[in-house]
MIFI-822732 format. One record per residue (C-alpha): x, y, z. Coordinates in Angstrom, 1 decimal. Example, Ala and Ser with C-alpha at 12.3 -4.5 7.8 and 13.67 -1.06 7.14 Angstrom:
<x = 12.3	y = -4.5	z = 7.8>
<x = 13.7	y = -1.1	z = 7.1>
END
This chain:
<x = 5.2	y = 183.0	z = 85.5>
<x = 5.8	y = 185.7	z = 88.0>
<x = 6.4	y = 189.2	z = 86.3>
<x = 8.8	y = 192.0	z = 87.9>
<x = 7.2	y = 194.8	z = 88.9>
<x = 10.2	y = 196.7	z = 87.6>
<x = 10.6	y = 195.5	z = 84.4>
<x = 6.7	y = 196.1	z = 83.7>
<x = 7.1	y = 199.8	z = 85.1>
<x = 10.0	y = 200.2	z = 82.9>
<x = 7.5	y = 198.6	z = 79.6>
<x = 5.2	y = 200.9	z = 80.6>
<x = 6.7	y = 204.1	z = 80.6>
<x = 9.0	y = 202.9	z = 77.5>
<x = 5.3	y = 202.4	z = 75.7>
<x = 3.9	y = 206.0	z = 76.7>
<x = 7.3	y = 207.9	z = 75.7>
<x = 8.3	y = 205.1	z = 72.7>
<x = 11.4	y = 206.8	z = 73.7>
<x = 13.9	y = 204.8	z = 75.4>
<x = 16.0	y = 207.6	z = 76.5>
<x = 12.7	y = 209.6	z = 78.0>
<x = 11.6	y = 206.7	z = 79.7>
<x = 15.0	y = 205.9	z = 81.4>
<x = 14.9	y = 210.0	z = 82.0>
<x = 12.0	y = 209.5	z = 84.3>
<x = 12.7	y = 206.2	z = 86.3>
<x = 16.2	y = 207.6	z = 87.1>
<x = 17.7	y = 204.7	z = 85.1>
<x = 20.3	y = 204.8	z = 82.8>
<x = 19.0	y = 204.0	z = 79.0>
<x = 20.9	y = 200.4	z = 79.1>
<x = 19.5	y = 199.4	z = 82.7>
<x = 15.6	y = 200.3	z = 81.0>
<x = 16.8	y = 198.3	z = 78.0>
<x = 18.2	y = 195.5	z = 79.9>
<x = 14.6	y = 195.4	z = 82.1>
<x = 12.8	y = 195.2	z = 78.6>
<x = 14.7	y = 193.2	z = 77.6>
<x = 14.2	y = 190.4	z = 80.3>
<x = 10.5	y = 190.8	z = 80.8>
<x = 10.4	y = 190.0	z = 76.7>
<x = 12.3	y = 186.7	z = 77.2>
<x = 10.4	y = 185.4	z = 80.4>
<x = 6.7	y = 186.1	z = 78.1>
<x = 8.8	y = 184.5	z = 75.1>
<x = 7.9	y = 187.6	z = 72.9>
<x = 8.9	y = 191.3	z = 71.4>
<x = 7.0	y = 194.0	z = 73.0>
<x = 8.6	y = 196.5	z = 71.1>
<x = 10.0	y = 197.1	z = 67.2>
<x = 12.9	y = 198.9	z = 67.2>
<x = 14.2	y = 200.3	z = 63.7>
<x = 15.0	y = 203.3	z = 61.9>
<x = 15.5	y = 205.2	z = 64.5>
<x = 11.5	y = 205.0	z = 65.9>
<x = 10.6	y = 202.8	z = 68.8>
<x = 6.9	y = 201.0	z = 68.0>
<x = 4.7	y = 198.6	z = 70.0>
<x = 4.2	y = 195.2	z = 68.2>
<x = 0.8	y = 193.6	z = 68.4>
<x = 1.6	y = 192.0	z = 71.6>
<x = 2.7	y = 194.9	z = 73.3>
<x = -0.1	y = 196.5	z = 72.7>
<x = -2.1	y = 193.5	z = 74.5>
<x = 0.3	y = 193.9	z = 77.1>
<x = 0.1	y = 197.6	z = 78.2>
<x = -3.6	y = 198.0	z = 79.6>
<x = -3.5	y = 194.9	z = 81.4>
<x = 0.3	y = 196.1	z = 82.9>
<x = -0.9	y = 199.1	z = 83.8>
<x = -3.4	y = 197.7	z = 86.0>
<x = -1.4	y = 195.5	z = 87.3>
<x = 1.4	y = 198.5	z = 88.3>
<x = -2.1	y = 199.7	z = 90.2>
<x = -3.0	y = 196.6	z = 92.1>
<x = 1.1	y = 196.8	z = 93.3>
<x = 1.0	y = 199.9	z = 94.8>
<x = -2.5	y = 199.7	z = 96.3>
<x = -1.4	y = 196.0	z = 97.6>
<x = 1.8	y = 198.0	z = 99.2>
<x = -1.1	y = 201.2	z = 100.6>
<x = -3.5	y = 198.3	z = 101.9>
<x = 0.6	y = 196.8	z = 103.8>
<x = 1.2	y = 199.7	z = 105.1>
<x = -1.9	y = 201.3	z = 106.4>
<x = -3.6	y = 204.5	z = 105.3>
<x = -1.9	y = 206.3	z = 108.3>
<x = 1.2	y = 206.5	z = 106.4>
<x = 2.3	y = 210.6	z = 105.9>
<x = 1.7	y = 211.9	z = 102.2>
<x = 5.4	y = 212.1	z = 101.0>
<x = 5.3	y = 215.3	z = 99.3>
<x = 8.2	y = 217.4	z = 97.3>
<x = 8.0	y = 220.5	z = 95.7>
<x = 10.3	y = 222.8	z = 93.6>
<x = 10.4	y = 226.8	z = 92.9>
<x = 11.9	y = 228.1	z = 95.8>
<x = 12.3	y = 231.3	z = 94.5>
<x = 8.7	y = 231.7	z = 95.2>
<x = 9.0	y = 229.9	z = 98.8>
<x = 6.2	y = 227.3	z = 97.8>
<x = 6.6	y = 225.9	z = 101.5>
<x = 5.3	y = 228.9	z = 103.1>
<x = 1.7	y = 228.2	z = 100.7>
<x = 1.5	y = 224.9	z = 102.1>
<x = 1.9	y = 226.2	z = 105.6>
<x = -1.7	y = 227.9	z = 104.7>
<x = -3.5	y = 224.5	z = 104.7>
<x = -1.3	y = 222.5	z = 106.7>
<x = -3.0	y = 222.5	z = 109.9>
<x = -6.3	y = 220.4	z = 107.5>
<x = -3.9	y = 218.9	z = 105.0>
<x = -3.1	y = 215.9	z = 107.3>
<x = 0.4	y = 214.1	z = 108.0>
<x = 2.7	y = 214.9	z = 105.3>
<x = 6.2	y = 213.9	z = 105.0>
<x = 8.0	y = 216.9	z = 103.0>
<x = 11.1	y = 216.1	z = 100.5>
<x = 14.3	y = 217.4	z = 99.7>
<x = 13.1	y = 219.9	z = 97.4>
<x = 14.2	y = 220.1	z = 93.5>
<x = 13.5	y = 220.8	z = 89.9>
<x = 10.3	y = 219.7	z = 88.2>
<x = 12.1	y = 217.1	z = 86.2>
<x = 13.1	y = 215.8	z = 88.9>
<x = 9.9	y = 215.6	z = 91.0>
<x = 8.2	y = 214.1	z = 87.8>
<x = 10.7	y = 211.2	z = 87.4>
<x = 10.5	y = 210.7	z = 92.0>
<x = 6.7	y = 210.7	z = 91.7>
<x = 7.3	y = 208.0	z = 88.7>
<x = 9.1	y = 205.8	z = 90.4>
<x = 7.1	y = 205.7	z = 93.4>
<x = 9.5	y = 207.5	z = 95.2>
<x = 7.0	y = 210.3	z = 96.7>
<x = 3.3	y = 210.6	z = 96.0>
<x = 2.7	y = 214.3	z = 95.4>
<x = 4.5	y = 217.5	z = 94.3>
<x = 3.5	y = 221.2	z = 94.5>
<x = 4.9	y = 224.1	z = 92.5>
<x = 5.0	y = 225.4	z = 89.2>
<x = 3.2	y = 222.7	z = 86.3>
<x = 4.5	y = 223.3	z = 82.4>
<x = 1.9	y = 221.5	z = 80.5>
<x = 1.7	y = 219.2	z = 78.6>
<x = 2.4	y = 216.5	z = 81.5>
<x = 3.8	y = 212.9	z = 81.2>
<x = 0.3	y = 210.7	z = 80.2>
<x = 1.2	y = 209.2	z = 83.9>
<x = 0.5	y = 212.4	z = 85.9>
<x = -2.5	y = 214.6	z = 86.6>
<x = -1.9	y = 218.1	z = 88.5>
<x = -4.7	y = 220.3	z = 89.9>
<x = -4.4	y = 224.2	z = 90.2>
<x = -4.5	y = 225.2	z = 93.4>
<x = -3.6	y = 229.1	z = 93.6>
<x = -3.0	y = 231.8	z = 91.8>
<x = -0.5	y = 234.6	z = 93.0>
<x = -0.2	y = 237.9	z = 92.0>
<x = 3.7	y = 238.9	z = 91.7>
<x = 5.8	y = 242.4	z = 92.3>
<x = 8.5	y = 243.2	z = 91.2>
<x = 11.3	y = 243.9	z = 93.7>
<x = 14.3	y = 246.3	z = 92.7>
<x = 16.3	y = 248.6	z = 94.3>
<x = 16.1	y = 251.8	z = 95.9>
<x = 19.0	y = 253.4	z = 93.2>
<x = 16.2	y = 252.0	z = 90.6>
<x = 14.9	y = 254.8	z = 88.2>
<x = 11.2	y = 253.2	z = 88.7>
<x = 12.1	y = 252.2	z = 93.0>
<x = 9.0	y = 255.2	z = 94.1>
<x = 6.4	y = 254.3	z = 91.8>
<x = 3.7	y = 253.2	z = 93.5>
<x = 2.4	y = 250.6	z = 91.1>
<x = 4.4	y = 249.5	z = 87.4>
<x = 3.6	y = 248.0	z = 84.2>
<x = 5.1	y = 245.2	z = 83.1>
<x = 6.0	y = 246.9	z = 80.1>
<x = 8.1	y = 250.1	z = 81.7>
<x = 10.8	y = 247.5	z = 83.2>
<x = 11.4	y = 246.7	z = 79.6>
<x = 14.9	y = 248.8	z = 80.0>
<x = 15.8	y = 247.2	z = 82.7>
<x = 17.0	y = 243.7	z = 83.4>
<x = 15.3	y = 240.7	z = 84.6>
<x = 17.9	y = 239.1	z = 87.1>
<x = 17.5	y = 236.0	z = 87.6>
<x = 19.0	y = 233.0	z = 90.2>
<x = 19.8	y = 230.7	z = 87.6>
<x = 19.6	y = 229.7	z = 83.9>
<x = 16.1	y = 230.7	z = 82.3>
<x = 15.4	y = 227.7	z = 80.5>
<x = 15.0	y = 226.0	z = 83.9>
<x = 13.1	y = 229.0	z = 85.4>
<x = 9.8	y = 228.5	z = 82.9>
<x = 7.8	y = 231.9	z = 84.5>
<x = 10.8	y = 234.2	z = 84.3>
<x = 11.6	y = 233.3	z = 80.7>
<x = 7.9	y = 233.6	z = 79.8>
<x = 7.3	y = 236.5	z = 81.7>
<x = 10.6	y = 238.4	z = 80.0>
<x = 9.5	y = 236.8	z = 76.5>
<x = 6.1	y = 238.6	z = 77.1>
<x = 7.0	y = 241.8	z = 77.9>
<x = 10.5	y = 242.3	z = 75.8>
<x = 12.5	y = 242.3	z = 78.7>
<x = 16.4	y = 241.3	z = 78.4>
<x = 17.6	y = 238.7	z = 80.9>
<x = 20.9	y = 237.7	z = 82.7>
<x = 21.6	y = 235.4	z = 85.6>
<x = 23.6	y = 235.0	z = 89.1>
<x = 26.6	y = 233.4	z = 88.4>
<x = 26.4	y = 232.4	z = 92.2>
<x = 23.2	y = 231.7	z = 94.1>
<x = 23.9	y = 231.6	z = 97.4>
<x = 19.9	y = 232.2	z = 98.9>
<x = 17.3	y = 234.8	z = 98.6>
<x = 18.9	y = 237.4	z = 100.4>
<x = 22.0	y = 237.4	z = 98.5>
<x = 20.4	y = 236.6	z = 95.6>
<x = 18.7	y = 240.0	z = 96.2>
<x = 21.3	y = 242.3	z = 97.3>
<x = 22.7	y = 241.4	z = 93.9>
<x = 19.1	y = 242.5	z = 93.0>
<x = 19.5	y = 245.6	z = 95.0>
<x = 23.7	y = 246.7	z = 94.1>
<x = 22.5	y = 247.1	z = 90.2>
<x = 20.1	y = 250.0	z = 89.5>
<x = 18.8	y = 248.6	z = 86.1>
<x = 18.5	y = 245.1	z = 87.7>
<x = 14.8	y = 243.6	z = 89.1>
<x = 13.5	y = 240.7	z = 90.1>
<x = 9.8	y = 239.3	z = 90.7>
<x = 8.6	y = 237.7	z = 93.7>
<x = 4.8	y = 236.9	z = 95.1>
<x = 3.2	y = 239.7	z = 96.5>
<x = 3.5	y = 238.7	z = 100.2>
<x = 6.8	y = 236.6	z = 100.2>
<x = 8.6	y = 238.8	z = 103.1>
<x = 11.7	y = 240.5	z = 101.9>
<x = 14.9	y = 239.6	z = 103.7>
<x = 16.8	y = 242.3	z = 105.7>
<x = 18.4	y = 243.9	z = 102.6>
<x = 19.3	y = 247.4	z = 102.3>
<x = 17.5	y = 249.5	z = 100.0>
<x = 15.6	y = 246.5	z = 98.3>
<x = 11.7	y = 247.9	z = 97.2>
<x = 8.3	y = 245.2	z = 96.5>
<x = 6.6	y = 247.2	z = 94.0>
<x = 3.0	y = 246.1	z = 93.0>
<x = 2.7	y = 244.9	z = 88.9>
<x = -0.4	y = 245.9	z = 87.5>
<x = -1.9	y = 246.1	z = 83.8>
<x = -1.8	y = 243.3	z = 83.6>
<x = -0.8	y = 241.7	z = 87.8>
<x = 1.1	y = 238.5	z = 86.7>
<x = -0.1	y = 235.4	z = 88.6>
<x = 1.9	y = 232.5	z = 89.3>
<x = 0.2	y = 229.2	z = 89.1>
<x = 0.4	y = 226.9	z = 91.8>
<x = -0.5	y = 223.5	z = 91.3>
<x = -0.9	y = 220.0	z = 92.8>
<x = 1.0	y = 217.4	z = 91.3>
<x = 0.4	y = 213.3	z = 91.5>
<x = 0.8	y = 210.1	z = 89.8>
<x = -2.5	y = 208.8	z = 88.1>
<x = -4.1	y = 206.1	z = 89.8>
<x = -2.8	y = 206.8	z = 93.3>
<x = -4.6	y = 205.9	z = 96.0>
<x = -3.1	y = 207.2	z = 98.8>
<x = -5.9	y = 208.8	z = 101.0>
<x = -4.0	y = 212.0	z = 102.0>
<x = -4.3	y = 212.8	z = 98.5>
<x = -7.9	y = 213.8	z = 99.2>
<x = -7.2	y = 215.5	z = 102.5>
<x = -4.6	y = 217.6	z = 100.5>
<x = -6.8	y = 218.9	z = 97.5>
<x = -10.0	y = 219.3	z = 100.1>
<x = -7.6	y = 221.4	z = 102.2>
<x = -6.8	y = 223.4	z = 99.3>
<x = -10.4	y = 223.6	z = 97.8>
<x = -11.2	y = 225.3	z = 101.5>
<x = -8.5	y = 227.6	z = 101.3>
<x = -8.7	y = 228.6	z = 97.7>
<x = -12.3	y = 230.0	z = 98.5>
<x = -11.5	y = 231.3	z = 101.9>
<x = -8.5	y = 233.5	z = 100.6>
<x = -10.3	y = 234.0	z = 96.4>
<x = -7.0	y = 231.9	z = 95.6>
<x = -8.6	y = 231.6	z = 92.2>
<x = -10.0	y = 234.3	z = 91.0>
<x = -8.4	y = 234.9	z = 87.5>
<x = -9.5	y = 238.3	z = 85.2>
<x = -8.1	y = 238.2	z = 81.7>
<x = -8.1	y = 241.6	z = 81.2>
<x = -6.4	y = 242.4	z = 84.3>
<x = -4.5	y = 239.5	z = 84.8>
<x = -1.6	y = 237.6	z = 82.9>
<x = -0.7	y = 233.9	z = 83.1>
<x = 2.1	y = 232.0	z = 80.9>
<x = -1.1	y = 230.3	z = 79.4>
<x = -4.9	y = 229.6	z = 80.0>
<x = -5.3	y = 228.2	z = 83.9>
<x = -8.1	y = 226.1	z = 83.5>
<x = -7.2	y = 224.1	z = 80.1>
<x = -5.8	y = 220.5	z = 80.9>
<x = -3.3	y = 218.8	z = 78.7>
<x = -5.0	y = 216.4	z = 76.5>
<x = -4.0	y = 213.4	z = 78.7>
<x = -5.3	y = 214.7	z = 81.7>
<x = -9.2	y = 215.1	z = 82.5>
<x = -10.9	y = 217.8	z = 83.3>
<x = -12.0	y = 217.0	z = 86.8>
<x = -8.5	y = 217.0	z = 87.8>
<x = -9.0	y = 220.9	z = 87.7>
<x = -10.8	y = 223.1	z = 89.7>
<x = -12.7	y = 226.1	z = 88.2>
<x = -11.5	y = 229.6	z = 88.2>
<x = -13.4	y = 232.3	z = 89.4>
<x = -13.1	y = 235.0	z = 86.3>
<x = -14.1	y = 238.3	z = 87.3>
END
């Protein structure tokens, strides 16, 4: 009997979501193409794996047999394809938030990170079905716990953010704000909030109102729009340059400095070797540059840095320096 690697990935992720729209989410498949998988792999071992009924999804007996030993066997796959390959292969890494420019943090550790092989760039839904799949075999940017049971992510920096307004701004020559005066102004923002997780968080927090570019055509027009409005702002990381826009002001946030959380994101059970080049890389940098240091009563995070979702343990994480 010779089993299909993709029908048992698409078993597997159907057993951990016992959803089968979710799981066909994060292969990329359609729902009937996961069902059809299923349903094939169930017919060559001559068995259900799954109860289906009243609108629930449940493991029989036998799939519950079947899922640690599938697993493992996913595992054995891809190492079998590392150990083909070679452990020269480049680290295929994506990463999403652009806003932030999450390519010029990786540019900090590049030089001891080893060969990597950047993507396209996307969303974090995205990323998490690519990495999945198999398609890529780490991700860096922005992590919104909980994670898929299949994923582990390690924290990697945390940056403090400004807000950046223009000059017509009734707050553009302070020297330091609040979060809390911008709360009559308005948080602009290059796209819709319920995809932009630290915007929507941070405006939530602080009772700031919120509208979005109806056009986002890059960071500098995205902040000349910014800059045109005087009750508009926007947040970026402290030391992102600022394009060549007229009139457009950084100004520090402080009481509490909001930190966006970098993070490292990978599929569990990977063994590709520049994963450990990557995170060591990191670990150096993080203490060279106090990428970590975290102070509750001076800083503010969306949620606690150093709590990992249940599925994910603790090692995965690296402390955080509290002051």
């Amino acid at each position: 009997m010779d089993l299909d690697m993709a029908q048992v990935r698409a078993f597997v992720r159907a057993a951990e979501e016992l959803h089968f729209g979710r799981a066909a989410g994060t292969l990329g498949l359609s729902q009937q193409a996961l069902s059809k998988r299923i349903a094939r792999l169930e017919s060559l071992l001559g068995t259900a794996l799954f109860r289906r009924g009243g609108g629930a999804v449940r493991l029989t007996e036998a799939g519950r047999r079947f899922l640690a030993p599938a697993r493992q066997a996913l595992a054995a796959a891809e190492s079998a394809i590392a150990a083909a390959v070679g452990p020269d292969r480049p680290l295929r890494l994506d990463v999403w938030g652009h806003l932030y420019a999450p390519m010029r943090t990786l540019a900090q550790v590049a030089e001891h990170a080893g060969e990597l092989t950047p993507g396209h760039g996307r969303d974090l839904p995205s990323v998490t079905a690519a990495l999945l799949r198999g398609d890529i075999d780490a991700a860096f940017g922005r992590v919104h716990p909980p994670l898929h049971a299949g994923l582990a992510h390690r924290l990697v920096r945390l940056e403090p953010v400004d807000a950046v307004l223009g000059a017509d701004h009734p707050l553009a020559s302070e020297p330091a704000l609040r979060p809390g005066q911008l709360a009559g102004s308005v948080l602009w923002a290059p796209g819709a909030l319920d995809r932009l997780d630290f915007l929507h968080r941070f405006a939530h927090r602080f009772g700031i109102p919120t509208t979005a570019t109806t056009l986002n055509l890059g960071l500098a027009h995205f902040l000349a729009e910014v800059a045109e409005d005087p009750r508009r702002f926007s947040l970026l990381p402290a030391d992102v340059p600022l394009p060549d826009v007229p009139g457009l002001r950084s100004v520090p946030l402080v009481d509490p400095t909001p930190l966006y959380a970098w993070s490292l994101l990978w599929r569990t059970g990977s063994g590709h070797p520049g994963l450990h080049t990557l995170t060591t890389a990191f670990a150096a940098q993080a203490g060279r540059s106090r990428w970590l240091e975290y102070d509750p009563a001076r800083d503010w995070l969306p949620e606690p840095p150093a709590t990992p979702p249940a599925d994910n343990p603790r090692r995965d994480l690296p402390p955080v320096t509290r002051l």
